[in-house]
C-alpha positions as CSV (number, residue, x, y, z in Angstrom):
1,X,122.6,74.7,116.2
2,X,122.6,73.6,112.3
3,X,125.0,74.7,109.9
4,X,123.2,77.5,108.6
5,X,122.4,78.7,112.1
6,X,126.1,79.0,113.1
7,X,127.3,80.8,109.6
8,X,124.1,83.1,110.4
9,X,125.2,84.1,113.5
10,X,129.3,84.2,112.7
11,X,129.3,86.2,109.9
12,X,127.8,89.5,107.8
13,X,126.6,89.8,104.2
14,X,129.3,92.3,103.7
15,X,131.9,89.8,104.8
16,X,130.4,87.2,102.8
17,X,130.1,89.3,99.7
18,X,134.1,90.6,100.3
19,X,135.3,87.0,100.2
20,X,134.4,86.8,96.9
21,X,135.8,89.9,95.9
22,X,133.1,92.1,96.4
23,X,133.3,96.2,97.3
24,X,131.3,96.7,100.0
25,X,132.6,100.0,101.8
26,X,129.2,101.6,100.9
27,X,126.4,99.3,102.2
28,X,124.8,98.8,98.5
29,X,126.9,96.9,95.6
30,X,125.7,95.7,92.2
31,X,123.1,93.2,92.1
32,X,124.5,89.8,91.3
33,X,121.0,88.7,90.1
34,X,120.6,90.6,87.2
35,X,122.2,93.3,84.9
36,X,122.7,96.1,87.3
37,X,124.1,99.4,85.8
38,X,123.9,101.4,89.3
39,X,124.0,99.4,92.8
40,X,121.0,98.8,94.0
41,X,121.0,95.4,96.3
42,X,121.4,96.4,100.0
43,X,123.6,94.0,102.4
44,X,121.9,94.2,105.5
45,X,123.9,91.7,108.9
46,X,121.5,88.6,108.0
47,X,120.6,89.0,104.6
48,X,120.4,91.1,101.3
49,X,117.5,93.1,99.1
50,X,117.8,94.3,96.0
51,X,115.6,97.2,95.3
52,X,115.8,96.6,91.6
53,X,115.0,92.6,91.2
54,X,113.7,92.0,94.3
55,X,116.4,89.3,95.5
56,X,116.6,88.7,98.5
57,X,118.1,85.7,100.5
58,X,121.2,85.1,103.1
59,X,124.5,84.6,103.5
60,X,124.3,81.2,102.1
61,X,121.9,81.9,99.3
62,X,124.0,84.6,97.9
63,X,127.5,82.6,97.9
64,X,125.0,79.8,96.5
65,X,124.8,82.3,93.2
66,X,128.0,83.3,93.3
67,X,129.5,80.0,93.5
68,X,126.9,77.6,91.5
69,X,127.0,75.2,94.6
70,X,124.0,73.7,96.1
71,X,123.0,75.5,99.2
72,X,124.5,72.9,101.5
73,X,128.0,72.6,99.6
74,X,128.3,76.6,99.7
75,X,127.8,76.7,103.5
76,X,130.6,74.4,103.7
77,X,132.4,76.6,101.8
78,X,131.7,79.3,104.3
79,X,132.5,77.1,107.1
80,X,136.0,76.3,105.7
81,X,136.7,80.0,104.8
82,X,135.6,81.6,108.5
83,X,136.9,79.0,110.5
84,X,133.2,77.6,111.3
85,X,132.8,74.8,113.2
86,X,130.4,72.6,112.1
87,X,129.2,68.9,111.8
88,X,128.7,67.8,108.9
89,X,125.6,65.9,109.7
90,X,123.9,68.2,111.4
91,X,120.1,68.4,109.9
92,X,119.5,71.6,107.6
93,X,116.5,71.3,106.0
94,X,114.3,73.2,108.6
95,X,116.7,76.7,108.0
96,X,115.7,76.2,104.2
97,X,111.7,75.2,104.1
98,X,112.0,78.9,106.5
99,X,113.7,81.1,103.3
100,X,111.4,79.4,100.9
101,X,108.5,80.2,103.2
102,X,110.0,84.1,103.3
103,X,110.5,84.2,99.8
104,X,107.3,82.8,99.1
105,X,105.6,85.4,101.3
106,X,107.5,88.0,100.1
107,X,106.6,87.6,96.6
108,X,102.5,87.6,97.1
109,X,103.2,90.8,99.7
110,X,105.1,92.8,96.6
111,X,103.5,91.9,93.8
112,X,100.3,92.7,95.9
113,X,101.8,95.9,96.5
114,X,102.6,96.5,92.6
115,X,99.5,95.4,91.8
116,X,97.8,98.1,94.0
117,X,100.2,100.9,92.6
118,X,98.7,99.7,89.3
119,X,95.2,100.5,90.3
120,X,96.0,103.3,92.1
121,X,97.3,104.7,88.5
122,X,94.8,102.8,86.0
123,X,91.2,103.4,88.1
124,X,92.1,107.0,89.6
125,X,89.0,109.3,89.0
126,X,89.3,111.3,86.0
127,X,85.9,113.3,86.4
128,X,84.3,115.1,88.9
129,X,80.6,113.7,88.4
130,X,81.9,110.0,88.2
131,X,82.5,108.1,91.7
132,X,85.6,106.2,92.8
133,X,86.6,102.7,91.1
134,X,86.3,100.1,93.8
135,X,90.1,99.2,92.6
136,X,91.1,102.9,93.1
137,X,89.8,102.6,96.5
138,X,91.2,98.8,97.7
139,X,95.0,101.0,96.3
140,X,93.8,103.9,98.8
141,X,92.9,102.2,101.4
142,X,95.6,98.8,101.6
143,X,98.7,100.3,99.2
144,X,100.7,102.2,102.8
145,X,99.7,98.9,104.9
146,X,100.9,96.3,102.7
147,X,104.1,98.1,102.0
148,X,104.4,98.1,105.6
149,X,104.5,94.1,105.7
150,X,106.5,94.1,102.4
151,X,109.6,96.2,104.2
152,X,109.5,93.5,107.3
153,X,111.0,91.0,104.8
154,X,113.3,94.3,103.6
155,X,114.9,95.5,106.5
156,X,113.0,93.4,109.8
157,X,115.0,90.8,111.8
158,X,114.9,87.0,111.0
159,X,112.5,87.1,114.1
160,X,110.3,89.7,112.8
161,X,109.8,87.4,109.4
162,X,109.4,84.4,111.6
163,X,106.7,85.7,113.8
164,X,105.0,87.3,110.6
165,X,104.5,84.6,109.1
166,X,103.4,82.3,111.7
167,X,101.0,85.0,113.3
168,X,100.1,87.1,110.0
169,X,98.8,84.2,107.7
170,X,95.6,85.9,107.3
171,X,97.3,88.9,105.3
172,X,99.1,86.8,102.7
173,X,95.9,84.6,102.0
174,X,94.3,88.0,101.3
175,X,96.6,89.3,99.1
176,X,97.2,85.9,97.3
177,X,93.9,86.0,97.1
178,X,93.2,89.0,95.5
179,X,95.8,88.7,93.2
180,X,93.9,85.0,92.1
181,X,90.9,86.8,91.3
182,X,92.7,89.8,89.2
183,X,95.2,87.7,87.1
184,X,93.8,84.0,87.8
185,X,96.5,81.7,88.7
186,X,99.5,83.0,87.1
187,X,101.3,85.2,85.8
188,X,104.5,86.7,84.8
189,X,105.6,83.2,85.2
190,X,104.5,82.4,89.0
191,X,101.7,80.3,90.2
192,X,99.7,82.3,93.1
193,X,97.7,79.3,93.9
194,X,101.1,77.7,95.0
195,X,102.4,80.2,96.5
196,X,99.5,81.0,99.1
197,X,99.1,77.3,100.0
């Protein structure tokens, strides 16, 4: 068992998040990734969501922005500070090629999803003697099932993202896809050709 293994399965993101201060006695706090008025990032037993941003990562990604450390140097950290036994050269590169693959599956799922809700809203019929956008329709007809897969990386186990993404490849090349074809490659920054490779 890695590094990130054993902080995974010795500690909570509310522990995590009150060793640096943190109020957690309600379940949501302020989001640490951007300028959040009311809390809205969620501190579930393995990792966090924030239904504002979209962040989302682990115990060792969130002490990562807390602290500034690299990834390996803050699960030290956590080591030190729960009395985690550990050796330090232990491999942990597998743990981290898995959160990039989650986040990088995550982010196709939801802006997928957003990009749906946008259809939904732009190509919605507007007379009675015109038929249904194709668009309007995809939004009908994927918007509830892609929302589905989006809250698996929300609220489902580590398993549960594990086995989707090894079993459920098909879905994310879809949606990657289809957001290709709508905005090309990128946009708002992010390179869907990357991502869905």
């Amino acid at each position: 068992m890695n590094i990130f293994e054993r902080i995974r399965d010795s500690v909570t993101m509310s522990q995590v998040a009150e060793l640096y201060g943190i109020d957690t006695r309600r379940g949501m706090i302020n989001c640490i990734f951007h300028d959040d008025k009311t809390p809205s990032m969620k501190l579930y037993d393995d990792h966090y969501y924030c239904f504002g941003c979209g962040a989302s990562g682990d115990a060792v990604s969130f002490a990562t922005k807390v602290t500034g450390l690299s990834q390996y140097e803050a699960a030290k950290q956590l080591c030190s500070a729960f009395g985690i036994v550990h050796n330090s050269n232990e491999p942990f590169i597998k743990p981290m090629i898995q959160r990039e693959q989650e986040t990088k599956a995550f982010r196709i799922l939801s802006d997928y999803c957003k990009m749906l809700r946008e259809w939904h809203e732009r190509y919605k019929p507007t007379r009675p003697d015109t038929g249904p956008h194709p668009l309007f329709i995809e939004s009908l007809n994927n918007q509830g099932e892609y929302e589905n897969y989006c809250n698996i990386f929300i609220s489902g186990t580590k398993e549960e993202r594990k086995n989707f993404i090894e079993n459920r490849k098909d879905v994310i090349e879809y949606a990657g896809k289809r957001l290709r074809e709508y905005y090309g490659n990128s946009i708002r920054g992010r390179s869907y050709a990357e991502l869905s490779a």
